[in-house]
C-alpha positions as CSV (number, residue, x, y, z in Angstrom):
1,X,-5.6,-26.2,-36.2
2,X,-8.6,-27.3,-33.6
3,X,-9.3,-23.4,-33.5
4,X,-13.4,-24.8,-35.3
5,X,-13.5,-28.0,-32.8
6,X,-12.7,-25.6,-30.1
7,X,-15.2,-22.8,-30.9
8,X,-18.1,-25.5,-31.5
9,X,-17.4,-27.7,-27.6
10,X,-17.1,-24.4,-26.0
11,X,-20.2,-23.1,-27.8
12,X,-21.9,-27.0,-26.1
13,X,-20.2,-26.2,-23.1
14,X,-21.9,-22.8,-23.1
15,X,-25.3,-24.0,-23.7
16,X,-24.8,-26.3,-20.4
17,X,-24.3,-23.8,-18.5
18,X,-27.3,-21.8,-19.6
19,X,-29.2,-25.0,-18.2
20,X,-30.8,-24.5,-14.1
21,X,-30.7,-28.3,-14.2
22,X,-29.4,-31.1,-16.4
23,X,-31.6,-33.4,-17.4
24,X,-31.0,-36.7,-19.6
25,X,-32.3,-35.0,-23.0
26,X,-29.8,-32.1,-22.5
27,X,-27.2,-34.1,-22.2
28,X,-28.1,-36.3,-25.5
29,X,-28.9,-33.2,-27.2
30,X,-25.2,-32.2,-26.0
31,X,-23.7,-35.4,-27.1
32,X,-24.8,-35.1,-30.6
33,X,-23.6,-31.4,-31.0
34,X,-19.9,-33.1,-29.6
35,X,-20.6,-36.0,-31.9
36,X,-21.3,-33.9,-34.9
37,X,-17.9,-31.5,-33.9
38,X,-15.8,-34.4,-33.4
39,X,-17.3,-36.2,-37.0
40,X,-16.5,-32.4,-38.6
41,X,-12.9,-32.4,-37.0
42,X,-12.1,-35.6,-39.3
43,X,-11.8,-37.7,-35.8
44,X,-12.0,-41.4,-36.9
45,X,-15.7,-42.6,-36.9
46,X,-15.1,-45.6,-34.5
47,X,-13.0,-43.8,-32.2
48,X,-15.6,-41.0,-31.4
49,X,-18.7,-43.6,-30.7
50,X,-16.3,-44.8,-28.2
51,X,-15.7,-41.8,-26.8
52,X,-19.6,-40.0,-26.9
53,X,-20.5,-43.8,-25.1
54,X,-17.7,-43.4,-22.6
55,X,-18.8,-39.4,-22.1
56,X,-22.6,-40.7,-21.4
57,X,-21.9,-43.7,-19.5
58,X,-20.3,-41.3,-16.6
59,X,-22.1,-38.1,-17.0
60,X,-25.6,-39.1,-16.7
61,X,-24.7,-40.7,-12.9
62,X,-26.8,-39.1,-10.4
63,X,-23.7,-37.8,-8.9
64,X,-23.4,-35.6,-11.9
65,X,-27.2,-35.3,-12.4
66,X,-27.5,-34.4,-8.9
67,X,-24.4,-32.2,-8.1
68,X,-24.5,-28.5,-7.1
69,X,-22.4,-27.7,-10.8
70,X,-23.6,-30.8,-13.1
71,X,-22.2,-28.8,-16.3
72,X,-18.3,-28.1,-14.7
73,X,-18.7,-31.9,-13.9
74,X,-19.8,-32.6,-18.2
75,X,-16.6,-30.3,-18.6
76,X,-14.5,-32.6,-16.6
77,X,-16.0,-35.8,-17.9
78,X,-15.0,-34.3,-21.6
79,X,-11.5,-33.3,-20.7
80,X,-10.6,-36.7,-18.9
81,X,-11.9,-38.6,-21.6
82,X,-10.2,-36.6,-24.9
83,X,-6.9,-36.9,-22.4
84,X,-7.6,-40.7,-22.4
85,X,-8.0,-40.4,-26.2
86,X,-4.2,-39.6,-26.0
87,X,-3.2,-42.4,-23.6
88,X,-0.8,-42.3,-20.2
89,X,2.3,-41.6,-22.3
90,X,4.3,-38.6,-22.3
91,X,5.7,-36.7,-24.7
92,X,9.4,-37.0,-26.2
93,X,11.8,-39.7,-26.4
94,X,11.8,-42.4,-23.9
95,X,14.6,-43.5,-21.8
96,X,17.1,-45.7,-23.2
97,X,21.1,-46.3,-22.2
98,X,21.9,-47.2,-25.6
99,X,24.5,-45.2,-27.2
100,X,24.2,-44.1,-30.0
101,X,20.7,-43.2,-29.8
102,X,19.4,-43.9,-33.5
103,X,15.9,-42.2,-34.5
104,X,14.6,-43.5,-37.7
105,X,12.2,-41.3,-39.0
106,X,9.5,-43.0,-41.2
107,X,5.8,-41.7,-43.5
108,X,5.1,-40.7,-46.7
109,X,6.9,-38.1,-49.1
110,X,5.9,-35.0,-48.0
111,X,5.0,-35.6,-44.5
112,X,8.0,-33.5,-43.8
113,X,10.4,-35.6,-42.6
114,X,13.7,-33.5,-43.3
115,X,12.3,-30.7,-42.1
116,X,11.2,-32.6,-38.5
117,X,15.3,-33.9,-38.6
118,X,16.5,-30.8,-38.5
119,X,13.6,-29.6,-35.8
120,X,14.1,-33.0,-33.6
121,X,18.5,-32.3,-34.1
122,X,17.7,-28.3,-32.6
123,X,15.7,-29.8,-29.9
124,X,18.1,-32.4,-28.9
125,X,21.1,-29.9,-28.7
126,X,19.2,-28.0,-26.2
127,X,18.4,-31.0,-24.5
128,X,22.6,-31.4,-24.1
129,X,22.5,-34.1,-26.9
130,X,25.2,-33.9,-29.6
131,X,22.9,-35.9,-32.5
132,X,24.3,-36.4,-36.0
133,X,22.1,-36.4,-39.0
134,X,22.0,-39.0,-41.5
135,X,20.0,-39.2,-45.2
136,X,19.3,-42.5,-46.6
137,X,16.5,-41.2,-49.5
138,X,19.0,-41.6,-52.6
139,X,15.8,-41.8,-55.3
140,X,14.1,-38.2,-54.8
141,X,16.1,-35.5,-56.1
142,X,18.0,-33.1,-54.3
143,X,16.7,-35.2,-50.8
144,X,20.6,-35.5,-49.5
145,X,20.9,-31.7,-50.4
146,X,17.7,-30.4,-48.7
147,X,18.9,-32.2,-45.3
148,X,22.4,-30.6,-45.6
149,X,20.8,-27.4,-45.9
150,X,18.4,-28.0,-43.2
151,X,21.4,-29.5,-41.2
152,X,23.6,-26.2,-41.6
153,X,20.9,-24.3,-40.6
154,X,20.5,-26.2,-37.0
155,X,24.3,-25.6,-36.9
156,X,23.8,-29.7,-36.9
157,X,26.4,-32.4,-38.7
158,X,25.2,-34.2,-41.9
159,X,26.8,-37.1,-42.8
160,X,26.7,-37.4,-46.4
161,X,30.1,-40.1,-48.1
162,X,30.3,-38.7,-51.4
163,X,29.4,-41.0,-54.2
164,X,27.6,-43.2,-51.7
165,X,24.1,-44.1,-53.1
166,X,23.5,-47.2,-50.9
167,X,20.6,-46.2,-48.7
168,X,21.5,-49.3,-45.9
169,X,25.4,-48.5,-46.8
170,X,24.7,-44.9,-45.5
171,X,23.1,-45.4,-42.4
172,X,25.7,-47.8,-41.7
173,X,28.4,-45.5,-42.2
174,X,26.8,-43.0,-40.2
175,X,26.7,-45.1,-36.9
176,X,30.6,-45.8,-37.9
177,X,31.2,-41.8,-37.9
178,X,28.8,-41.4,-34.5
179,X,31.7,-44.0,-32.9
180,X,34.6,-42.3,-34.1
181,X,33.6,-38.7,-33.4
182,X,31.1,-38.9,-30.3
183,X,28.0,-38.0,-31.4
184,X,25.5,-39.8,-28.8
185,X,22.2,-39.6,-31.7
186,X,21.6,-40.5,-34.9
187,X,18.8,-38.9,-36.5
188,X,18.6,-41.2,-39.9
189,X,16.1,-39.1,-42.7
190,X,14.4,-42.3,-44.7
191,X,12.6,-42.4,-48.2
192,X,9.3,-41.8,-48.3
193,X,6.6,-42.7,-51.5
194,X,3.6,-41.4,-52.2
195,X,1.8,-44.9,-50.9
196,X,3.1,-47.6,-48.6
197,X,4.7,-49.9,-51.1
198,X,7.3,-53.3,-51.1
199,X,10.5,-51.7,-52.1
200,X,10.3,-48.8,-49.5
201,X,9.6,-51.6,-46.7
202,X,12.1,-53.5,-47.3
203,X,14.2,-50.9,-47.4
204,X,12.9,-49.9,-44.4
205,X,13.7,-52.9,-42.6
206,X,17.0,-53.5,-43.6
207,X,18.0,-49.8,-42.3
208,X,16.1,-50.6,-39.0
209,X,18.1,-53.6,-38.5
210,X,21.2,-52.8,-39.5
211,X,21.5,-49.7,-36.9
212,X,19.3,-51.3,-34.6
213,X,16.8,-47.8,-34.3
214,X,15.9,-47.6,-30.6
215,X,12.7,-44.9,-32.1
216,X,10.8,-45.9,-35.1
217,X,8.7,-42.2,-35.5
218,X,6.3,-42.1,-37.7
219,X,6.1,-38.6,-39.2
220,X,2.4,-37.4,-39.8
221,X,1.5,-34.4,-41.8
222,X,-1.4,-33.3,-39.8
223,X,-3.3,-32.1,-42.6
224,X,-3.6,-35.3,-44.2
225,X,-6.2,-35.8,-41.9
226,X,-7.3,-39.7,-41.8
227,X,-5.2,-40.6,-44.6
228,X,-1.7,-39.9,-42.5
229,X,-3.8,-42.4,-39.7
230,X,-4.4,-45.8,-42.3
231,X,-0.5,-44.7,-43.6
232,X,0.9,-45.0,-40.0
233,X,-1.2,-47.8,-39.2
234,X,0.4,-49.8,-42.2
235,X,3.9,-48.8,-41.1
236,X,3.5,-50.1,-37.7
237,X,2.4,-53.2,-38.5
238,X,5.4,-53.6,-41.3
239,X,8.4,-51.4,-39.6
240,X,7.1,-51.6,-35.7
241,X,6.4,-48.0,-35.0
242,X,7.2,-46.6,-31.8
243,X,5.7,-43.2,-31.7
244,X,4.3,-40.5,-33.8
245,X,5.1,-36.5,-35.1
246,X,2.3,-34.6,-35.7
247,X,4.0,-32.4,-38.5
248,X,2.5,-28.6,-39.5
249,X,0.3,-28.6,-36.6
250,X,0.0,-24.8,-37.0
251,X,-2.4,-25.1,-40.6
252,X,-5.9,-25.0,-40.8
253,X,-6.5,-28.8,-40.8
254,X,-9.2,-29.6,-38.4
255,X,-7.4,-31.9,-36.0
256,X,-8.9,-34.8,-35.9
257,X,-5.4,-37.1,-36.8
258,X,-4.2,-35.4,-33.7
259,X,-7.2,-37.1,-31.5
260,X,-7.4,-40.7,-33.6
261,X,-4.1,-41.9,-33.8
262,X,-3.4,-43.4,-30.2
263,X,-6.7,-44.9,-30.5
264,X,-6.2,-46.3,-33.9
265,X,-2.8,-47.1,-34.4
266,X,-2.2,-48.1,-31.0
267,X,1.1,-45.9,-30.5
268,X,1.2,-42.3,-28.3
269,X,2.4,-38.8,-30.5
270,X,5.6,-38.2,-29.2
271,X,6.5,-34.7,-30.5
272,X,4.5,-32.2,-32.5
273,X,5.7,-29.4,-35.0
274,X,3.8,-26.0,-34.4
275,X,5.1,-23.6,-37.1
276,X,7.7,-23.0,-40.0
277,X,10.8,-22.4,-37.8
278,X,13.2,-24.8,-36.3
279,X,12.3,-23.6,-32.8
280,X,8.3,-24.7,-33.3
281,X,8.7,-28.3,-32.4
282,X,7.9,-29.9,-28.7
283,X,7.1,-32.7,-27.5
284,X,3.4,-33.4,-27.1
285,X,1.8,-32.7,-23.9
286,X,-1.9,-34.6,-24.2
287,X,-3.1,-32.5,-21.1
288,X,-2.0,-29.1,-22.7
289,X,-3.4,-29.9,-25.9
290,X,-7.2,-30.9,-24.5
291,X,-6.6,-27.5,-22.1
292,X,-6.4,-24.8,-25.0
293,X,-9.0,-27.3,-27.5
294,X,-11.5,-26.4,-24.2
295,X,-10.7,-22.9,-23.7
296,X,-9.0,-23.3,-20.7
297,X,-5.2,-22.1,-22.4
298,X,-1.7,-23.2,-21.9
299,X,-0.2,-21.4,-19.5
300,X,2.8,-23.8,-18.8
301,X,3.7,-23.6,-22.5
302,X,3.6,-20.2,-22.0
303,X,5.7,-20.5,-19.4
304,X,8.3,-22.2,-21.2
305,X,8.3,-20.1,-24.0
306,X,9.2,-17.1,-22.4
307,X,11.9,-18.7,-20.0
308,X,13.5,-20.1,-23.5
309,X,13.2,-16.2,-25.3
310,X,14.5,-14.2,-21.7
311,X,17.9,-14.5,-21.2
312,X,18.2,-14.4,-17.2
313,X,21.0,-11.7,-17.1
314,X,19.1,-9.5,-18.7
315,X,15.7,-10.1,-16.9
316,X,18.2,-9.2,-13.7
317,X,19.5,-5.9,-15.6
318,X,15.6,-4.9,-16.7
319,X,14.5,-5.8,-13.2
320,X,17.3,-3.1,-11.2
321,X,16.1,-0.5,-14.1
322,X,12.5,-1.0,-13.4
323,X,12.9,-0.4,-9.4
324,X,15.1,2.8,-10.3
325,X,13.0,3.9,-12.3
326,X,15.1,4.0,-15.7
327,X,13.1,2.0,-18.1
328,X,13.6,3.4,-21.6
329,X,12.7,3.1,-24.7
330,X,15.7,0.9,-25.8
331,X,14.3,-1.5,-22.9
332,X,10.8,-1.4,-24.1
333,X,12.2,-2.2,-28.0
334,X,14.3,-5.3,-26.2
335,X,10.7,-6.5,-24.7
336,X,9.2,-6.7,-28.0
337,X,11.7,-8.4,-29.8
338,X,11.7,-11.2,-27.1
339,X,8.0,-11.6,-27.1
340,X,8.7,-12.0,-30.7
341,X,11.3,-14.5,-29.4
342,X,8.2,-16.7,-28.0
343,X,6.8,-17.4,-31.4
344,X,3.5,-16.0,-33.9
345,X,1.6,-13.8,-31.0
346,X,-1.4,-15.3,-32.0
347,X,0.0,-18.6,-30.9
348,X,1.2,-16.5,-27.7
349,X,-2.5,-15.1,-27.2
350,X,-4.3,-19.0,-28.1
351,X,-2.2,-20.1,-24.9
352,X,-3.9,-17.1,-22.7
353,X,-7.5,-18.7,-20.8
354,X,-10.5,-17.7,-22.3
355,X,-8.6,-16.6,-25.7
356,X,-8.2,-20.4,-27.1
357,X,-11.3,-20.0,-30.0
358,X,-11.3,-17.8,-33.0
359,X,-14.1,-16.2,-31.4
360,X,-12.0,-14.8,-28.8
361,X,-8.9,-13.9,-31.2
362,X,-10.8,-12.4,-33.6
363,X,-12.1,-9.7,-31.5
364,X,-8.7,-9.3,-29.6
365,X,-6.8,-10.2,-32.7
366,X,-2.9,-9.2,-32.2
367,X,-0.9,-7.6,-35.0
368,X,2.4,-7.7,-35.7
369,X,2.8,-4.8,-38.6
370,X,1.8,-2.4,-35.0
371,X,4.6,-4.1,-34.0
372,X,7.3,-3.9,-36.2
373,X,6.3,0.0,-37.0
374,X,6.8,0.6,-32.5
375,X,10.0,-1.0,-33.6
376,X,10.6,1.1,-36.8
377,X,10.2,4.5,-34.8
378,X,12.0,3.5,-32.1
379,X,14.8,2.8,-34.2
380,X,14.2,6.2,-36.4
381,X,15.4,8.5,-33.1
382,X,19.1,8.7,-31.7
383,X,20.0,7.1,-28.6
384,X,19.5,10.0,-26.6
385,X,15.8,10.6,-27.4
386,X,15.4,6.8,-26.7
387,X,17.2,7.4,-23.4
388,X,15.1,10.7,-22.3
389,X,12.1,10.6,-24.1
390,X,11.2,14.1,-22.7
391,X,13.4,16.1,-25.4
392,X,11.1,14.8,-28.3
393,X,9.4,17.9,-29.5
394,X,7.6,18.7,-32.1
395,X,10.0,19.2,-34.9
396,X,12.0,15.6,-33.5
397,X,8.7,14.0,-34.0
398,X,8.4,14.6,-37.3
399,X,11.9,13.7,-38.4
400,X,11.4,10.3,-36.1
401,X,7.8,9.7,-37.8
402,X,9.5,10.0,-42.1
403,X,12.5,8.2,-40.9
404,X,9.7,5.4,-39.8
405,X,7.5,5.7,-42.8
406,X,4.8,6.4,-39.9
407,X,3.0,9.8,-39.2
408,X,3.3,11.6,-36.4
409,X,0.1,10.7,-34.7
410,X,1.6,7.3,-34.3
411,X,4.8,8.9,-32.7
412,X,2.8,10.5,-30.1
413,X,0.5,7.9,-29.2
414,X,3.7,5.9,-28.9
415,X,5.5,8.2,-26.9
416,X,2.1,8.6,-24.5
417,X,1.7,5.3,-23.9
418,X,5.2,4.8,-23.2
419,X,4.9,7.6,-20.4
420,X,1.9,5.6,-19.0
421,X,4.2,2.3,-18.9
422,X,6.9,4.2,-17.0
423,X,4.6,5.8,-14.3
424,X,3.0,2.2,-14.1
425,X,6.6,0.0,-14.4
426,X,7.8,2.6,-11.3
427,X,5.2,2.3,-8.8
428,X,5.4,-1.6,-9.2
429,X,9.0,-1.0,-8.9
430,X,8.8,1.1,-5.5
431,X,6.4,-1.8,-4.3
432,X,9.2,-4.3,-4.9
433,X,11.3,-2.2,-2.9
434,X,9.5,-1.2,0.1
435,X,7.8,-5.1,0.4
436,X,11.0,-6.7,0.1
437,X,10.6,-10.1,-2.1
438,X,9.1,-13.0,-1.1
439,X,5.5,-14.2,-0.7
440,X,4.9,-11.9,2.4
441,X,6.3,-8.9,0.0
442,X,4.0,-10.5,-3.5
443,X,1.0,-10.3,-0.8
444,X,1.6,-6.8,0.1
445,X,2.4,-6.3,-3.7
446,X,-0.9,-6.9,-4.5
447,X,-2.8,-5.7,-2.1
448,X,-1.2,-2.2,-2.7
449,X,-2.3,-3.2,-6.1
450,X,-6.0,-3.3,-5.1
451,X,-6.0,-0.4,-2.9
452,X,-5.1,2.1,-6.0
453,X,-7.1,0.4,-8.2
């Protein structure tokens, strides 16, 4: 969703370094294209004046002015300050002994607050939690239904008393049922309105008291823009908010709720939901957030994403096929499918340095029909031409490219790059061997690697 504030900083940022020396006036003429991006992005009006005066104040210092790279040092001075936009805290719940752990979840009607239960329950679980899910929104049809759903689908527990319509009643019950069965959270799903009004407060309240909620979370659909801001701001001040969700981070919105609500409501984002599936929701990291809105990526995410998809077994397995040399085309079909794992692979390239704009993905601009139709001939030959590729001839290729739906050019360019991968996949592999692991062996990795290049 910052995909246009992105493109239009790194475009200032560019124009920066086109400059031999900075001078006051291109700075100011840089601060009003930041301004203007910022203003575009739907930041909050007061919160980017204080931000472009903060940004001047340091960057037109002569030891900026004067330094041997004055436009890295305007870089720096942007990125420390949007991080301070965000505030010192981090992402995720904070520590508490109490147990249960109850997590009210608070906004508007849809902001997507059964759907962030059911995310938050997934991501506790692999946190080692045992949480237990709770509805309390007894006006809006089908509300209790839509979190069972949601709750069978995390493989999570709903409590749900039949014919029990008190909202307060159920979230009482629920922390009754957390005692007696051991569940160590309590994820309570609360009414929402279309506009902050009495009832709903003091509803509100009288759940937060009566479970005595540790986290007050404020869920805000992130393509409310401004509006999800005032709405959280109002909540805080009736229900005491303790941190925020930036919900369906992954649309087109252009951000700027993301960048205002520390500032304005005076409260840090503690998790963020990044896409339609349970899996896409994290807790917020300000410093990777500012790193991929600048171009720089996110390769710690990244990181993370692929340790969660790659089962460490099977990285062992691939790893003793790749150093004897029997990599094959099942293997290649099992790498797919786990990069597929990771998430949408444009998220996966947006994370890559340098390929954070839509500048940048539109000219490299993955696709995943090329990859489900690898997958689709793959899975149109028998297991022993995945096995030895070499007895694919020409009447095999044919049969393999109609049992795909794919012709047979596509067969043999699949097949040839393949080859390529294998020749490339077994001299890594013989490197591995002869340099024996470790960072003396990675040294004499890649320099081998230079030296045939």
């Amino acid at each position: 969703m910052f995909d246009s504030l992105s493109t239009r900083l790194q475009d200032v940022f560019k124009t920066l370094r086109g400059e031999t020396k900075l001078t006051p006036e291109a700075i100011e003429a840089a601060l009003r294209e930041i301004r203007l991006a910022l203003l575009e992005a739907d930041v909050n009006f007061k919160v980017v004046k204080a931000f472009v005066d903060r940004v001047r104040d340091r960057a037109m210092g002569q030891d900026v002015l004067g330094s041997l790279s004055p436009s890295q040092q305007v870089v720096k001075i942007v990125r420390d300050e949007m991080l301070a936009l965000f505030g010192d805290a981090e992402g995720g719940l904070q520590p508490t002994s109490k147990r249960p752990r109850v997590i009210l979840l608070l906004g508007l009607q849809g902001a997507g607050k059964t759907t962030t239960a059911g995310k938050l329950a997934k991501y506790l679980v692999g946190q080692g939690r045992h949480p237990l899910l709770v509805s309390t929104d007894v006006k809006r049809p089908a509300a209790i239904q839509q979190l069972n759903v949601v709750g069978a689908k995390a493989s999570v527990r709903v409590f749900d008393p039949a014919g029990e319509l008190d909202p307060v009643a159920r979230a009482k019950g629920a922390l009754t049922e957390a005692a007696n069965l051991g569940f160590d959270v309590i994820i309570v799903d609360s009414a929402g309105r279309l506009h902050v009004d009495d009832e709903l407060m003091t509803e509100l309240v009288a759940i937060r008291d009566v479970t005595d909620a540790t986290d007050r979370l404020y869920v805000a659909d992130a393509m409310t823009g401004q509006d999800a801001i005032k709405s959280a701001g109002e909540f805080h001040r009736r229900i005491g908010v303790t941190g925020v969700v930036l919900s369906k981070l992954d649309g087109d919105a252009r951000g700027g709720a993301a960048l205002s609500v520390v500032g304005v409501v005076g409260v840090p984002i503690a998790f963020a939901g990044n896409g339609e599936r349970l899996e896409d929701f994290e807790p917020f990291r300000p410093d990777r957030v500012v790193s991929r809105v600048l171009g720089m990526g996110d390769v710690l995410s990244l990181i993370e994403r692929a340790e969660a998809a790659i089962d460490r077994n099977d990285a062992e397995k691939l790893e003793t096929k790749i150093r004897s040399n029997e990599f094959t085309l099942d293997d290649f079909r099992d790498q797919l499918r786990t990069i597929r794992k990771m998430g949408p692979l444009e998220q996966i390239m947006g994370m890559l340095p340098g390929m954070g704009n839509m500048k940048a993905l539109a000219e490299n601009k993955p696709d995943e029909k090329q990859m489900s139709r690898v997958e689709a001939i793959i899975g149109s030959m028998t297991p022993d031409e995945r096995r030895k590729q070499h007895i694919i001839n020409g009447s095999r290729r044919k049969r393999i490219a109609k049992g795909s739906g794919t012709s047979v050019e596509e067969v043999n360019r699949l097949l040839k790059q393949f080859v390529q991968m294998q020749k490339m996949l077994k001299q890594l592999g013989g490197m591995a061997g002869l340099t024996g692991g470790g960072k003396v062996g990675r040294r004499r990795a890649m320099q081998m690697l230079r030296n045939r290049g």
